[in-house]
C-alpha positions as CSV (number, residue, x, y, z in Angstrom):
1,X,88.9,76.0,16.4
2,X,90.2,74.1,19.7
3,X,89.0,73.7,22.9
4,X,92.0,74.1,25.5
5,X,91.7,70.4,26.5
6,X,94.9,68.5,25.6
7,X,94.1,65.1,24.4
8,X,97.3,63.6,23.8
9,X,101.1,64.6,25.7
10,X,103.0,63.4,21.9
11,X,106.7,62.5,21.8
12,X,108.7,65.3,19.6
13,X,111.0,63.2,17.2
14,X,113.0,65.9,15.9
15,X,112.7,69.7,14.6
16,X,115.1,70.7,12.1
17,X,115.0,72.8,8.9
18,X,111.7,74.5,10.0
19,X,109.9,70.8,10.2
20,X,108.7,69.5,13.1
21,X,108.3,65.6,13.6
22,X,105.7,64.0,16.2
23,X,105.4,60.4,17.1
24,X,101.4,60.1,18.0
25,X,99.0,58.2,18.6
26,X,96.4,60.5,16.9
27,X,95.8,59.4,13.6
28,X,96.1,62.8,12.0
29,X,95.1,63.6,7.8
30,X,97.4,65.2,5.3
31,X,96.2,69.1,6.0
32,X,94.7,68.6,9.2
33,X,95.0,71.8,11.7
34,X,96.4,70.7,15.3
35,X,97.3,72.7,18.2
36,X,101.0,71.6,19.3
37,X,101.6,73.5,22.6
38,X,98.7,75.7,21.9
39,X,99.6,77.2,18.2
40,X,97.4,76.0,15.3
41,X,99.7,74.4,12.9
42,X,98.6,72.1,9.5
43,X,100.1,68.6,9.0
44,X,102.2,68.4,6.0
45,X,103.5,65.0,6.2
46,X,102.0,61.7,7.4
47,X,104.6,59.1,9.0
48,X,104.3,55.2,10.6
49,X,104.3,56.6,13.7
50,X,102.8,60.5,13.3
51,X,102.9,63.3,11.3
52,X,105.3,66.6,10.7
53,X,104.2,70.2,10.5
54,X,106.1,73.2,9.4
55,X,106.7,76.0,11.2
56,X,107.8,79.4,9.4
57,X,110.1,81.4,10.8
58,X,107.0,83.8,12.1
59,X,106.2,81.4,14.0
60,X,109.6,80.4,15.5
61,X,109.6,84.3,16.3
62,X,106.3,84.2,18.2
63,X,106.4,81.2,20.2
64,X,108.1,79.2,23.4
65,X,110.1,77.6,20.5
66,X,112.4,76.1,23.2
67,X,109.3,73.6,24.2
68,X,109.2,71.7,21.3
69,X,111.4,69.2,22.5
70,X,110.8,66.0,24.2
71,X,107.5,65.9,24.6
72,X,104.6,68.6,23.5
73,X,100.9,69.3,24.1
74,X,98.4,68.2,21.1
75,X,94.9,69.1,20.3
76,X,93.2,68.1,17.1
77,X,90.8,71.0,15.5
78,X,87.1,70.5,16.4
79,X,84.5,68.9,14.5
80,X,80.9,69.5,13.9
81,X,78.9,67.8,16.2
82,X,82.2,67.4,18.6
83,X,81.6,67.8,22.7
84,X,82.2,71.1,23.4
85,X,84.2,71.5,26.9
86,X,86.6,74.0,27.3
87,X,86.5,77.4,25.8
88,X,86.8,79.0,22.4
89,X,90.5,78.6,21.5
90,X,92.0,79.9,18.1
91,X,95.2,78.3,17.7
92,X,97.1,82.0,17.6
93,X,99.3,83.2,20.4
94,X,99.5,86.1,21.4
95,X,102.9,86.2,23.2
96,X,105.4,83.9,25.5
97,X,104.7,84.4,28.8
98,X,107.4,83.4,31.7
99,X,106.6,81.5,35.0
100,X,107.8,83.8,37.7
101,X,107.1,81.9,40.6
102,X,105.5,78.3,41.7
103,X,103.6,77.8,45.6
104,X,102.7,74.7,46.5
105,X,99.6,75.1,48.1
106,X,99.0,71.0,49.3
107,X,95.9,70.1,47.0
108,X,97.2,72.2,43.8
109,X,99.8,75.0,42.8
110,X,99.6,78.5,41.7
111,X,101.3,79.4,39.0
112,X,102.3,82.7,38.3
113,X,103.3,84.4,35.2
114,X,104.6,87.3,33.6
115,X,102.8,88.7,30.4
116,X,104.4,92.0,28.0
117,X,102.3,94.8,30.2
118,X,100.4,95.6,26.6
119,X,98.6,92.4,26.9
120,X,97.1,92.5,30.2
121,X,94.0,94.2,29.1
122,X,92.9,91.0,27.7
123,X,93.5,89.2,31.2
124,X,90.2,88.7,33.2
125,X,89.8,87.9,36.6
126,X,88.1,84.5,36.7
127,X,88.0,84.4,32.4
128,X,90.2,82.1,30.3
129,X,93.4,81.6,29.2
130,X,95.2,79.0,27.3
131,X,99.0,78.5,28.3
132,X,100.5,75.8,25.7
133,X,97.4,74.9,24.6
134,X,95.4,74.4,28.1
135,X,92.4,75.6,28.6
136,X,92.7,77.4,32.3
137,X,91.0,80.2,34.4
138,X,92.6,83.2,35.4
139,X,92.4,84.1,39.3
140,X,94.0,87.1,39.7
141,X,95.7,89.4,37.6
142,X,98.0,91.8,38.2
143,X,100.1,95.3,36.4
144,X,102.1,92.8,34.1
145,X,101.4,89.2,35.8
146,X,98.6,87.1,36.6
147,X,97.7,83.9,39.3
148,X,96.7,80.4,37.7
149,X,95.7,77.3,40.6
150,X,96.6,74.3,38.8
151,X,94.7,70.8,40.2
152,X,96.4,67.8,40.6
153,X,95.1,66.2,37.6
154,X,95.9,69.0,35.6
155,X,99.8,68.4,37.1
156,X,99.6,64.8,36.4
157,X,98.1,65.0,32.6
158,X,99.4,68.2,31.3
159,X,103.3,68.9,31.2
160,X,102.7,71.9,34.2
161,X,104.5,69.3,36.1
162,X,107.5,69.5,34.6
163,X,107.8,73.4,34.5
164,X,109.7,75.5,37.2
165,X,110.6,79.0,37.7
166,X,112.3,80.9,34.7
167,X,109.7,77.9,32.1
168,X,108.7,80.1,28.8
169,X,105.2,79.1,28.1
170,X,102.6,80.2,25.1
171,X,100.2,82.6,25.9
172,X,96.3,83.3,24.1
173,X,93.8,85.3,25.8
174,X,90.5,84.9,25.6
175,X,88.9,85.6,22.4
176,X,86.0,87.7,23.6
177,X,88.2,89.5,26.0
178,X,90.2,90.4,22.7
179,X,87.4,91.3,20.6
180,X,86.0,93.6,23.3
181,X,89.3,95.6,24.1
182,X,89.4,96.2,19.9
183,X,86.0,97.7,19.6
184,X,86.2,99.7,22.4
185,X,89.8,101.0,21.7
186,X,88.6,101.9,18.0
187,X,85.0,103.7,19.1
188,X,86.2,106.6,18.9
189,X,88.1,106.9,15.5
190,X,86.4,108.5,12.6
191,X,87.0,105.1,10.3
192,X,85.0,103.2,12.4
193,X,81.5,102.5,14.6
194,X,80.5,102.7,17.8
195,X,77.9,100.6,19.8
196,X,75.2,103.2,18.9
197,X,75.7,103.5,15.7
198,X,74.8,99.5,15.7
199,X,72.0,100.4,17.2
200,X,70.7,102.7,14.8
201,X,71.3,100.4,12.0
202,X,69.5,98.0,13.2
203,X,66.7,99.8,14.1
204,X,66.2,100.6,10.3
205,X,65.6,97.1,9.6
């Protein structure tokens, strides 16, 4: 489990032959789960300077695979006892989103993107997102698009500063929002329970 909050912009060495080499300072352990650009990958290798993961070709298939270049996003798992700051953040995307347009607004920048239409139900209006591993709040959403306002700060120690118009970027909704949208979508089939049924078992106890 992650966080959304990027602790370290690491310096992508090379990616070849499915492998994926990061210079770092994080001092990362042989099986270690950390969120490069917001998908949950395991280290595999341990180097002077880094680590490397592997990334199957499922992966390749799912995500902004043109960002792992130059420099990426990193987020080591959580611990027990570890500050909890963000929000809940699984390490699996959902889709590749694609910046549609950037306004400056003086003191920060909204950012909007387009999403497949399918996942939009899992968009919220002032809920989370995580876009290559950030941890952000939706402010508006739209039929197949939805508004991000990016700080300063966020500009200055996140790569959103280097993206522009036409930028592929990760995408995974919230969670909850995902968790909700399945239970209700499935109430009504016979292989499954509703909220009252819930309710009724519980009562028996």
């Amino acid at each position: 489990m992650f966080t959304g909050l990027i602790r370290e912009i690491a310096v992508v060495k090379s990616f070849q032959n499915n492998t994926l080499s990061i210079k770092s300072n994080h001092k990362a352990k042989l099986g270690d789960s950390i969120a490069i650009n917001g998908a949950c990958l395991s280290v595999t290798k341990l180097t002077n300077d880094g680590f490397e993961v592997q990334l199957s070709p499922e992966s390749q298939k799912v995500l902004a695979i043109q960002n792992y270049k130059n420099k990426v996003h990193i987020e080591p798992a959580m611990m027990m006892g570890d500050r909890f700051e963000g929000h809940i953040v699984q390490g699996h995307i959902d889709c590749i989103g694609e910046i549609i347009d950037i306004k400056n607004n003086g003191n920060s920048y909204d950012f909007f993107i387009k999403i497949p239409k399918k996942q939009i139900i899992y968009m919220v209006p002032k809920g989370s997102v995580t876009i290559d591993g950030v941890s952000l709040t939706l402010n508006e959403v739209f039929d197949e698009s939805f508004r991000l306002t990016i700080i300063p700060i966020t500009m200055r120690e996140t790569l959103f500063g280097t993206y522009k118009k036409g930028s592929k970027v990760n995408i995974e909704s919230d969670m909850f929002a995902r968790y909700t949208a399945h239970i209700i979508n499935h109430q009504n089939k016979s292989n499954s329970i509703g909220w009252g049924e819930i309710d009724a078992i519980q009562s028996l106890f």
